[in-house]
C-alpha positions as CSV (number, residue, x, y, z in Angstrom):
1,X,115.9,83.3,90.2
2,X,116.4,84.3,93.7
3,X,115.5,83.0,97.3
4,X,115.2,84.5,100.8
5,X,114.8,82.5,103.7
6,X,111.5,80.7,103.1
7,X,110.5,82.7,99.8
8,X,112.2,81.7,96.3
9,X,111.3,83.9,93.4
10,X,111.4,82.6,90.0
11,X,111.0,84.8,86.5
12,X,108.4,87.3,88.9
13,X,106.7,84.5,90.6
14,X,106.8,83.2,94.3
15,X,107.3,80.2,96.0
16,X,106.8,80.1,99.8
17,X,107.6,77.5,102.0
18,X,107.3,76.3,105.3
19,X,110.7,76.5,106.3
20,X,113.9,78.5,105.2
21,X,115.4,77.7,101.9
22,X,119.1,75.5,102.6
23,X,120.2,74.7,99.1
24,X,118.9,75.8,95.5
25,X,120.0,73.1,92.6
26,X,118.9,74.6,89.4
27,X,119.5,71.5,86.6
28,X,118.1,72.0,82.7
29,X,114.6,73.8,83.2
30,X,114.1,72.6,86.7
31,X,114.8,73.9,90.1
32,X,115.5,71.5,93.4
33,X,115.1,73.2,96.5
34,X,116.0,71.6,99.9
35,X,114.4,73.8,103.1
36,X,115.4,73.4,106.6
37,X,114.6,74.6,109.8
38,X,117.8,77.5,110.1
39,X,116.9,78.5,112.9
40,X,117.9,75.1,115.0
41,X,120.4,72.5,115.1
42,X,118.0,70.3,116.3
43,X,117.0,67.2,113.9
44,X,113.4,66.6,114.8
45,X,112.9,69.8,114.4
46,X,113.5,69.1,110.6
47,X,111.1,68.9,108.0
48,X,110.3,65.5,106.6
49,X,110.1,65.5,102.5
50,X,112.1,68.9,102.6
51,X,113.3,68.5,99.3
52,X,111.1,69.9,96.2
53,X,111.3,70.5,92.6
54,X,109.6,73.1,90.3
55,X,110.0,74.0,86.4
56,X,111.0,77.5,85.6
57,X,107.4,78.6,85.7
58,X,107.1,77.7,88.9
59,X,105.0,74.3,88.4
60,X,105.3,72.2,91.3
61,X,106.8,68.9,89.7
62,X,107.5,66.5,93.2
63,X,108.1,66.3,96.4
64,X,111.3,63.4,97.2
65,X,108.7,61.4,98.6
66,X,106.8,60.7,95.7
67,X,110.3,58.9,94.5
68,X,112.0,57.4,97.0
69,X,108.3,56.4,99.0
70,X,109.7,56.6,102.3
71,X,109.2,59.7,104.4
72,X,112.7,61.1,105.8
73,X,114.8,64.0,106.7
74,X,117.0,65.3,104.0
75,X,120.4,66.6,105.2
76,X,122.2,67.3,101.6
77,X,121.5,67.2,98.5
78,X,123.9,67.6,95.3
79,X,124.5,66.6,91.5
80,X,127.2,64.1,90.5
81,X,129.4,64.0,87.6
82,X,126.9,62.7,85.5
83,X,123.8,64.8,86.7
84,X,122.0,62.6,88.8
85,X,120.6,64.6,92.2
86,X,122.4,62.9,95.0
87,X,120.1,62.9,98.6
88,X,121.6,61.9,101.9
89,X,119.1,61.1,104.2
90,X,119.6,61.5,108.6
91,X,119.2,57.6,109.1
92,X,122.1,57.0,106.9
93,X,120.9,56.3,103.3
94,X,122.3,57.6,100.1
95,X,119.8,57.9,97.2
96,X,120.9,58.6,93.8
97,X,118.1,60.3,91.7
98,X,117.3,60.1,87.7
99,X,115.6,63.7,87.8
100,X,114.3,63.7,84.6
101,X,112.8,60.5,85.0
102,X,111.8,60.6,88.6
103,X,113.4,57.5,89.8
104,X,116.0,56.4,92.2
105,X,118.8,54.9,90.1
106,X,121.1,53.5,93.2
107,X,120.0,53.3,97.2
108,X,123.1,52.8,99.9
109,X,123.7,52.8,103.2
110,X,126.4,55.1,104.3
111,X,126.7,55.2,108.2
């Protein structure tokens, strides 16, 4: 697997997206990817849903709307200790995310 700014390439095959690429999580046979506007600080220049996640052959699999049914700008995304996909979202809401079952196992506020 490799990415360049809005291009990730995965056993041959591309992925193009809208924005640059800001964080790859690769977890079991899945890939997480988290794009952002690089070339501006600026927030509402964000994308909204900007998190993804595809199989090793490239099959789309969701979008972090499709779990968390909100739409929102993404600032970080990471696994915990025990593998579930921590998202912090701009408003100030921490979801933690079952990826395997596609759920949201804990919502907090954090600001």
């Amino acid at each position: 697997m490799a990415y360049y700014n809005n291009v990730l390439v995965i056993n041959s095959k591309k992925i193009v997206f809208e924005k640059d690429i800001k964080c790859i999580i690769e977890f079991e046979d899945k890939v997480i990817i988290q794009i952002w506007n690089l070339a501006t600080g600026n927030i509402k220049q964000q994308p909204y849903n900007n998190i993804y996640a595809y199989n090793a052959n490239t099959d789309y699999l969701w979008n972090i709307k499709e779990i968390v049914k909100v739409d929102g700008i993404y600032t970080q995304i990471r696994l915990d200790e025990n593998n579930m996909l921590i998202v912090n979202e701009f408003i100030g809401r921490r979801y933690i995310i079952d990826i395997n079952n596609r759920q949201v196992i804990d919502d907090k506020a954090y600001k």
